[in-house]
matplotlib code that plots the C-alpha trace (Angstrom):
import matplotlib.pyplot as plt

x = [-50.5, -48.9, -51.5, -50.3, -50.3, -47.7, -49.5, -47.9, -51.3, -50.9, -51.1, -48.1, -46.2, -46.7, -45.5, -42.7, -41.8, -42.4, -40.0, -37.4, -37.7, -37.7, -34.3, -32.7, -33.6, -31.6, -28.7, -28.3, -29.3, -25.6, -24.0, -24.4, -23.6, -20.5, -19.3, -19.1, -22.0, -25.6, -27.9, -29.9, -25.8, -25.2, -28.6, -27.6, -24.0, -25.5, -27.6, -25.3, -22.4, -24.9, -26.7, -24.7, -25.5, -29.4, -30.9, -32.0, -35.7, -34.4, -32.2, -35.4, -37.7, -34.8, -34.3, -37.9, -37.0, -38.6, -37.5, -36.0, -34.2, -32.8, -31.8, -29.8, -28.1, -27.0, -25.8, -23.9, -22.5, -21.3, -19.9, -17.6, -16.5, -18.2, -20.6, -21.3, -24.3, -24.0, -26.3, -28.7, -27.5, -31.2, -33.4, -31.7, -34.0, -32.1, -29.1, -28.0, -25.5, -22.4, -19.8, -16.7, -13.5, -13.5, -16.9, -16.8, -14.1, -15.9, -19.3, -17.3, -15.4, -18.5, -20.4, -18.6, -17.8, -22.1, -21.9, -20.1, -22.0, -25.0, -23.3, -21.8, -25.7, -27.2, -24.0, -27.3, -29.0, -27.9, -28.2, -31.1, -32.9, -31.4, -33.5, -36.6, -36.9, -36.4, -38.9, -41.7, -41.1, -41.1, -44.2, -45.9, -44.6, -46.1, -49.6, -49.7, -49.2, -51.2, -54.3, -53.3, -53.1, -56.8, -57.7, -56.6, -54.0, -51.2, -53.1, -55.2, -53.4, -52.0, -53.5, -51.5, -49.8, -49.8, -47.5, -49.2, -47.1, -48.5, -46.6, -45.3, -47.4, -46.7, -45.6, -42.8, -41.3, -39.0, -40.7, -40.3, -39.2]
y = [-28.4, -32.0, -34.3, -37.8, -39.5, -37.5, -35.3, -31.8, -29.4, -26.6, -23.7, -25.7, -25.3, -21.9, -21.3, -23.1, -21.2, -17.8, -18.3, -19.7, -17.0, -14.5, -16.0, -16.4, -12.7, -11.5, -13.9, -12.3, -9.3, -9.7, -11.1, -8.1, -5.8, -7.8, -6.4, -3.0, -2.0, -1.0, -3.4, -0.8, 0.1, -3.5, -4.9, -1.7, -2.4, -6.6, -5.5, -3.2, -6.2, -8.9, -6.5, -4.1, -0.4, 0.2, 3.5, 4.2, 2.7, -0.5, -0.9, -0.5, -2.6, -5.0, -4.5, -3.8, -0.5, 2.7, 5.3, 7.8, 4.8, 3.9, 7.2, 8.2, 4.8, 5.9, 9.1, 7.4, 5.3, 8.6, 9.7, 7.1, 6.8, 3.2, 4.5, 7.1, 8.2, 9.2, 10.3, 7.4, 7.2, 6.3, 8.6, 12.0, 12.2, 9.1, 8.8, 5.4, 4.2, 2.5, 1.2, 2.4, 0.0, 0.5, -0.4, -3.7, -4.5, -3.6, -5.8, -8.4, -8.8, -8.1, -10.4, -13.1, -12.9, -12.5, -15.9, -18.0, -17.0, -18.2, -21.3, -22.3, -21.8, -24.0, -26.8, -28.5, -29.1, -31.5, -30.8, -32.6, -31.4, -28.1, -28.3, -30.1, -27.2, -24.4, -26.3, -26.5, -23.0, -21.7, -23.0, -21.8, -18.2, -18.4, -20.0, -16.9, -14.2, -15.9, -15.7, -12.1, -11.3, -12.6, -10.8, -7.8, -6.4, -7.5, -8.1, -6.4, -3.2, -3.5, -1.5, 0.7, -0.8, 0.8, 3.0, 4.3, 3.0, 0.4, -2.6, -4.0, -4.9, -7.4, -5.6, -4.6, -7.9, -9.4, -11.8, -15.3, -15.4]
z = [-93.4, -94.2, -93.7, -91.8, -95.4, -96.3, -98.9, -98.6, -99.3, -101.3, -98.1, -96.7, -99.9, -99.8, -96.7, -97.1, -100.5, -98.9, -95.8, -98.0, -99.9, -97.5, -96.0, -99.6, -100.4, -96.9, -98.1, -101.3, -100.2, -97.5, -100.6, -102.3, -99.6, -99.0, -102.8, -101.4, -103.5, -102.4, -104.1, -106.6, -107.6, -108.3, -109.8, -112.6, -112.9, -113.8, -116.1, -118.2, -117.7, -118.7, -121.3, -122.8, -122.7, -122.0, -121.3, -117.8, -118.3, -120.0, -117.2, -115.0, -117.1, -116.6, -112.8, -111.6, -109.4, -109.5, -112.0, -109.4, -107.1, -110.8, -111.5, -108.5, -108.9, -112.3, -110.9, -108.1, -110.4, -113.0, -110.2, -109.0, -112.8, -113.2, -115.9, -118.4, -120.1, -124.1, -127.2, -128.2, -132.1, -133.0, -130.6, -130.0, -126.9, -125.3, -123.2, -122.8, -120.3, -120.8, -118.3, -118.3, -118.1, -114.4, -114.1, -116.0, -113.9, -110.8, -112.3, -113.3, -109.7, -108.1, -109.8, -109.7, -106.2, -105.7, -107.9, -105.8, -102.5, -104.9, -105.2, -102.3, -101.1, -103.8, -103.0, -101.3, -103.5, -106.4, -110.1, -110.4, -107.7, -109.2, -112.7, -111.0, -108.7, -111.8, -113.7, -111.2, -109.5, -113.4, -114.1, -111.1, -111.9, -115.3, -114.1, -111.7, -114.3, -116.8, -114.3, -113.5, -117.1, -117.9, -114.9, -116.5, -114.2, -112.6, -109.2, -106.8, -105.6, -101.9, -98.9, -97.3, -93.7, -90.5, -91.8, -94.6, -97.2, -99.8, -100.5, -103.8, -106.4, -109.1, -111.4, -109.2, -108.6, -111.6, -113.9, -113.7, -117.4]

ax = plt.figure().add_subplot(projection="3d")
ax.plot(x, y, z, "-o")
ax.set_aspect("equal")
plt.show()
């Protein structure tokens, strides 16, 4: 709580950090639906634009998402012509993926379109405020997964919810690097 002297406390920061993320992550989340594209489609298509060609679990180590929602986007994506997958010229067990020209055209519109919702939300906030806010959230994100890291893990593992299923860990979020 914000105590009379003005003194934000550290539970009231959280808070604060958590709801605004909660409503940025439904505002991107509209963003990218507004592409055309489901979000584990897109968050692959960025990472091969932004990339280059990566195999499936370089796209996921990239991405965070579970190997078989990563998958089945890469197979949408064959499908629709956006991507194809080819030999690895240094590990004949690979298959990396590559967009096509119609998928970099696709990334690129979709992207940049996904970047100037980003921005038009962000307009209130002034550079400044911009690279203060980068900076401290930044170093928060590494102070957390330093102390997880000399824990040993990357954090306790979640119970399950009413409805049996466990929420995220960690190690499922993207790093704050």
């Amino acid at each position: 709580m914000m105590k009379k002297s003005g003194i934000i406390t550290a539970p009231r920061l959280w808070l604060v950090i958590a709801k605004s993320y909660r409503a940025l992550s439904l505002l991107v989340e509209q963003s990218i639906a507004n592409t055309g594209l489901c979000l584990t489609d897109f968050v692959a298509l960025e990472a091969l634009l932004h990339k280059g060609p990566l195999t499936i679990s370089e796209i996921q180590d990239k991405v965070r998402l579970a190997s078989g929602s990563m998958t089945a986007a890469v197979d949408r994506l064959e499908k629709l012509g956006l991507v194809v997958r080819k030999s690895s010229p240094t590990d004949r067990r690979a298959r990396v993926v590559h967009l096509t020209a119609e998928g970099k055209r696709l990334a690129v519109s979709c992207f940049e379109r996904h970047a100037k919702d980003l921005e038009a939300l962000m307009a209130t906030v002034s550079q400044k405020e911009k690279e203060q806010l980068y900076g401290s959230i930044k170093r928060l994100g590494l102070l957390a997964a330093q102390q997880l890291s000399s824990q040993g893990s990357d954090g306790p593992v979640a119970p399950e919810n009413k409805a049996g299923k466990r929420s995220r860990s960690l190690s499922e979020y993207p790093s704050v690097t």
